[in-house]
N, CA, C and O atoms as CSV, one atom per row, in Angstrom:
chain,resi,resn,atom,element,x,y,z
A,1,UNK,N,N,41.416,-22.863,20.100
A,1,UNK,CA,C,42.690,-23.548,20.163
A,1,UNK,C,C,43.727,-22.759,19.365
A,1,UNK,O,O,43.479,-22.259,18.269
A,2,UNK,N,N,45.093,-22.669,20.085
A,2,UNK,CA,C,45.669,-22.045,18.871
A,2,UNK,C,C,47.197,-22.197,18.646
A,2,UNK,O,O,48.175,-22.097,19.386
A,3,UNK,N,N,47.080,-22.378,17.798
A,3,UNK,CA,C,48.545,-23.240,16.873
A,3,UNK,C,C,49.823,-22.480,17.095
A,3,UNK,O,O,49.989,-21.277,16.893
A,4,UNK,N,N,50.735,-23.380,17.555
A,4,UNK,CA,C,51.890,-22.671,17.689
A,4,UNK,C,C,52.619,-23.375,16.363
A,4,UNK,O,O,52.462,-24.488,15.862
A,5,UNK,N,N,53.697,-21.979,15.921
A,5,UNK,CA,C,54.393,-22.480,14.964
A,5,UNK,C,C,55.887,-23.149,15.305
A,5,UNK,O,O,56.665,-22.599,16.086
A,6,UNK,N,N,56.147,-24.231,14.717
A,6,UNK,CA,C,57.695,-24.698,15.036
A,6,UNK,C,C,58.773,-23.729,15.352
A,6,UNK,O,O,58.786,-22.541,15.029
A,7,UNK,N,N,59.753,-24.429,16.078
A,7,UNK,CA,C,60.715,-23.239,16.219
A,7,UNK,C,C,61.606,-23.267,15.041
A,7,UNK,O,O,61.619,-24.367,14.489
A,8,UNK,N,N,62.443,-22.258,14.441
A,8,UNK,CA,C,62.928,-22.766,13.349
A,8,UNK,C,C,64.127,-23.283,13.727
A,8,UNK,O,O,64.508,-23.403,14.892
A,9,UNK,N,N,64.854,-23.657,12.526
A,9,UNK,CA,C,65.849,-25.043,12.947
A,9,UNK,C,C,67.134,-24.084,12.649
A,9,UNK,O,O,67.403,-23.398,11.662
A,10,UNK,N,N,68.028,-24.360,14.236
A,10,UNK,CA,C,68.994,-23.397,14.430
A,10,UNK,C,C,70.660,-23.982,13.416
A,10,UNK,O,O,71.276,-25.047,13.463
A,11,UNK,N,N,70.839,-23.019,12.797
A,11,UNK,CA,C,72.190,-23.801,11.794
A,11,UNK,C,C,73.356,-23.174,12.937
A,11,UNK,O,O,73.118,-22.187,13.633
A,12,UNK,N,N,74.980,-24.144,12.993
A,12,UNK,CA,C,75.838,-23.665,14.042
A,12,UNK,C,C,76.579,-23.566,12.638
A,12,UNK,O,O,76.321,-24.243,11.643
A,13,UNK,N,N,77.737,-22.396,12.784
A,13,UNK,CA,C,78.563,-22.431,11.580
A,13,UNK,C,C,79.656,-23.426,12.269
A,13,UNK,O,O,79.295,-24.209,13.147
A,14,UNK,N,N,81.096,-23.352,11.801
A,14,UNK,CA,C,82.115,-24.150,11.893
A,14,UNK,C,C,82.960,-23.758,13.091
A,14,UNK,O,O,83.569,-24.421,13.930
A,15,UNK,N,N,82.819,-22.664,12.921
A,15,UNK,CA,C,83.708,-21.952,14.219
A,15,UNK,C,C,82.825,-21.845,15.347
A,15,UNK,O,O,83.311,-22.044,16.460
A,16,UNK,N,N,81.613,-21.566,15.242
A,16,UNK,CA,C,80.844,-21.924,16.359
A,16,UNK,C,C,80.757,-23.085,17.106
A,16,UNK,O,O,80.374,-23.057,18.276
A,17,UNK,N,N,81.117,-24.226,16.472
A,17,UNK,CA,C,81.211,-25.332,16.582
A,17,UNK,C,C,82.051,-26.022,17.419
A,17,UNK,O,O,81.671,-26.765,18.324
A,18,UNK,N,N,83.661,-25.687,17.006
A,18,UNK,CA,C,84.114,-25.478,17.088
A,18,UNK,C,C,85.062,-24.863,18.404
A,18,UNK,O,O,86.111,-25.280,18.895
A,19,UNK,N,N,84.148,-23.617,18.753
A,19,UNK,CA,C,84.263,-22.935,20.108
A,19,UNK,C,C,83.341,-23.794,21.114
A,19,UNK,O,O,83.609,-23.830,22.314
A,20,UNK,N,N,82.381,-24.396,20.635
A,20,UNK,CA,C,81.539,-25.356,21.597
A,20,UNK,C,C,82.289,-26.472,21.862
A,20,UNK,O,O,82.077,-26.937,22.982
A,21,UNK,N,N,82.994,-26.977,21.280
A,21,UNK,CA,C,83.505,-28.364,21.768
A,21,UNK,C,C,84.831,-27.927,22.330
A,21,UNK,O,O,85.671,-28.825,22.285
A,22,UNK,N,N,85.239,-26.816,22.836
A,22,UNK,CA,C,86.138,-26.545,23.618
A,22,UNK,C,C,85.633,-26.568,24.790
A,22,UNK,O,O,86.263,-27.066,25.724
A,23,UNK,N,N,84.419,-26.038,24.946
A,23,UNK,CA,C,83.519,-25.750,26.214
A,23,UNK,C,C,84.355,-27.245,27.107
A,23,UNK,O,O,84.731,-28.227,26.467
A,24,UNK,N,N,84.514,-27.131,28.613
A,24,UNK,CA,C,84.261,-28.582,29.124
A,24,UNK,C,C,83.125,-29.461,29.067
A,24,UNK,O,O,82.005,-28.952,29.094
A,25,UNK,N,N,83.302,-31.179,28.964
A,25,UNK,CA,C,82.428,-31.252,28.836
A,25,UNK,C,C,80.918,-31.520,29.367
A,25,UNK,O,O,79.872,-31.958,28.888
A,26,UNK,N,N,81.480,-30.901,30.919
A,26,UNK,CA,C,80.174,-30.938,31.417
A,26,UNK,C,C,79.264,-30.038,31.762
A,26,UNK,O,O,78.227,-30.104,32.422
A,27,UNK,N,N,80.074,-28.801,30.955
A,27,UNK,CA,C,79.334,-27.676,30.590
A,27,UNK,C,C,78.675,-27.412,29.419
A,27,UNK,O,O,77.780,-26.601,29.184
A,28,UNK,N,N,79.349,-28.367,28.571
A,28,UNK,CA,C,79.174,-28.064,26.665
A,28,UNK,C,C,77.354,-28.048,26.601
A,28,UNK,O,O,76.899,-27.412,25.650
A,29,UNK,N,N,76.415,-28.650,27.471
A,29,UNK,CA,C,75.231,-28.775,27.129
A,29,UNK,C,C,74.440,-27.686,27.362
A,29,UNK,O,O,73.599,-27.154,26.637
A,30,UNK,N,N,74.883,-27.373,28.667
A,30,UNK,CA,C,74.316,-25.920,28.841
A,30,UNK,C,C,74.478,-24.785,27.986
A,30,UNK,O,O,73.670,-23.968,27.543
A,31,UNK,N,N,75.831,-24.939,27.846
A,31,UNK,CA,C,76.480,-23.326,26.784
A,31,UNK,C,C,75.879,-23.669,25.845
A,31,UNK,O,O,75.246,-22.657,25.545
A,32,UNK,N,N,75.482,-24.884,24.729
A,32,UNK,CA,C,74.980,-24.563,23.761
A,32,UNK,C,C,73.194,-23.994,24.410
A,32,UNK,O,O,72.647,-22.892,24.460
A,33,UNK,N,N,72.949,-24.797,24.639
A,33,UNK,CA,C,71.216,-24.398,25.208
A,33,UNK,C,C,71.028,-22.535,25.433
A,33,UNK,O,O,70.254,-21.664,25.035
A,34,UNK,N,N,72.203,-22.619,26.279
A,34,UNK,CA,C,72.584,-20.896,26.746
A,34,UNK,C,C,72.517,-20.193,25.203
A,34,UNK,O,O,71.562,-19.419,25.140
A,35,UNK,N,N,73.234,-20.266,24.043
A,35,UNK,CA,C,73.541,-20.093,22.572
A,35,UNK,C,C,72.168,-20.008,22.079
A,35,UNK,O,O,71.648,-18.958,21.700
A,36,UNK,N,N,71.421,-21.515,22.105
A,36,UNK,CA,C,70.428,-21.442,21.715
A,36,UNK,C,C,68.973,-20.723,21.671
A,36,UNK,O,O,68.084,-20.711,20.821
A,37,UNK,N,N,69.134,-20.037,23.150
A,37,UNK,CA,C,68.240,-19.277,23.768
A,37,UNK,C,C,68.326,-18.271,23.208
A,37,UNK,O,O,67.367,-17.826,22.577
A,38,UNK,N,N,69.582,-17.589,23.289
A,38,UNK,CA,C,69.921,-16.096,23.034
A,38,UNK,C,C,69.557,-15.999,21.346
A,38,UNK,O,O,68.739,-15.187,20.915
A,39,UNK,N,N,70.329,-16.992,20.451
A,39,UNK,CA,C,69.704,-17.008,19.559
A,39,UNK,C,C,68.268,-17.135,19.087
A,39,UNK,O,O,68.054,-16.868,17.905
A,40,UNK,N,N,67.392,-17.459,19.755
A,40,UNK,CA,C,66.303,-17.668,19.712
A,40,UNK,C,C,65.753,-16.220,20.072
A,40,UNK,O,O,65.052,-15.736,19.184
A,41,UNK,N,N,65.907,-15.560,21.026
A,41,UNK,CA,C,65.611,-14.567,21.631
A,41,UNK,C,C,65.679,-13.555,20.413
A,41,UNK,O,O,64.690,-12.928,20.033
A,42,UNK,N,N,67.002,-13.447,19.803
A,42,UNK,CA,C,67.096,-12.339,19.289
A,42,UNK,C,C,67.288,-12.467,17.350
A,42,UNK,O,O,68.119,-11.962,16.595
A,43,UNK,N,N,65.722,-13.665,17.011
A,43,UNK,CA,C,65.363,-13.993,15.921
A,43,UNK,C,C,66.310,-14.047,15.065
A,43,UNK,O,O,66.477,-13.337,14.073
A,44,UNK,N,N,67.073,-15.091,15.540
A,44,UNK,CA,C,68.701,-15.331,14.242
A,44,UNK,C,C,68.634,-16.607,14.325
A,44,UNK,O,O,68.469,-17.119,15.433
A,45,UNK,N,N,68.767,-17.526,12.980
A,45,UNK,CA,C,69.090,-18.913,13.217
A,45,UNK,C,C,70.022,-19.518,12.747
A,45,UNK,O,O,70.020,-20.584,12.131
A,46,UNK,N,N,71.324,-18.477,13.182
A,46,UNK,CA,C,72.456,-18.713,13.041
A,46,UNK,C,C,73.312,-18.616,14.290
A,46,UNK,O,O,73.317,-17.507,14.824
A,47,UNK,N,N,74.149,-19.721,14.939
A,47,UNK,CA,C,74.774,-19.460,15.648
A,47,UNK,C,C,76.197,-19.281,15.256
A,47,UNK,O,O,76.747,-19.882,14.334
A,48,UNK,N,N,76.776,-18.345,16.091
A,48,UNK,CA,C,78.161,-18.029,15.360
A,48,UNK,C,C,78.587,-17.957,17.027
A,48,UNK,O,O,78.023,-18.194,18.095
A,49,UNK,N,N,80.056,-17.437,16.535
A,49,UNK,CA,C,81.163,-17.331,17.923
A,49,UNK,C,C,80.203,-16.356,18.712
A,49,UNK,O,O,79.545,-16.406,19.751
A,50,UNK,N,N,80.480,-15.327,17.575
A,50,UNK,CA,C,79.533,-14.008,18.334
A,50,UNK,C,C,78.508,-14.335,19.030
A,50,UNK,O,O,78.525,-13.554,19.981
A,51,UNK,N,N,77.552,-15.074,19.139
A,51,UNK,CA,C,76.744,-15.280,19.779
A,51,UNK,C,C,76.880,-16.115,21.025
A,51,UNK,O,O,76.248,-15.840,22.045
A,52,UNK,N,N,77.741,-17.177,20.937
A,52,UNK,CA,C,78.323,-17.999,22.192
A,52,UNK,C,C,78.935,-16.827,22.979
A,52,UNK,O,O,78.642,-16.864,24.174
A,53,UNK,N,N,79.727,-15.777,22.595
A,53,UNK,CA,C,80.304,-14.855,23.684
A,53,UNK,C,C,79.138,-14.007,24.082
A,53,UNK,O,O,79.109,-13.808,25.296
A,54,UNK,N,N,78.394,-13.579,23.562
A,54,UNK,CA,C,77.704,-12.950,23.922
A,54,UNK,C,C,76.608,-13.713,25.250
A,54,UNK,O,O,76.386,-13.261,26.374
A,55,UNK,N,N,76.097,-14.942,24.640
A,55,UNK,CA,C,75.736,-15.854,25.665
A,55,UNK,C,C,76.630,-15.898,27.118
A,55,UNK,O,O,76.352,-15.453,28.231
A,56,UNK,N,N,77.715,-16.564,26.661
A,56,UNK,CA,C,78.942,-16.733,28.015
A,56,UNK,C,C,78.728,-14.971,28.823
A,56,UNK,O,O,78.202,-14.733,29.910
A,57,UNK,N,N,79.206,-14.194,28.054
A,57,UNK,CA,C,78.492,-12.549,29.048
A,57,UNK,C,C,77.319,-12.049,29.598
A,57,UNK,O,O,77.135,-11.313,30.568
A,58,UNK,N,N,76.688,-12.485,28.947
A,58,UNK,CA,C,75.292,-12.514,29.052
A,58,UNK,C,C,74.431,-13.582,30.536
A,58,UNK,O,O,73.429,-13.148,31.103
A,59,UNK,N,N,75.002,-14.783,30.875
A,59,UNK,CA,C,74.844,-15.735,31.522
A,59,UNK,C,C,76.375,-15.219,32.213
A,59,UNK,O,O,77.064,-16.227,32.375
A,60,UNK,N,N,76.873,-14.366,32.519
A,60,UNK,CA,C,78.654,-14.491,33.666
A,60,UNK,C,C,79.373,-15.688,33.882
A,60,UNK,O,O,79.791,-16.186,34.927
A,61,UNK,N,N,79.447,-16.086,32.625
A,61,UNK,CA,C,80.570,-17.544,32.529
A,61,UNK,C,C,81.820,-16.752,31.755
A,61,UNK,O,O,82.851,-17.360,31.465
């Protein structure tokens, strides 16, 4: 059997935040998830602007 470890717990700064609740809002769930991924992907558990744009380019939104 073998143990997976938690994912760690993603912090959004202010401006990240920020830029998310501009998102519309029936996109806002995805773009963060989209954020969340990429962050996840590329072992940071920080989301910042930088990373939402990079997401939004990354995904062609």
């Amino acid at each position: 059997m073998q143990l997976s470890s938690p994912e760690p717990e993603l912090v959004w700064t202010p401006e990240a935040l920020a830029k998310l609740n501009n998102v519309p809002f029936f996109a806002r769930t995805q773009a963060k998830s989209r954020s969340e991924a990429l962050a996840r992907a590329r072992w940071t558990t920080v989301i910042t602007v930088e990373v939402i744009e990079e997401a939004r380019a990354e995904f062609g939104q």
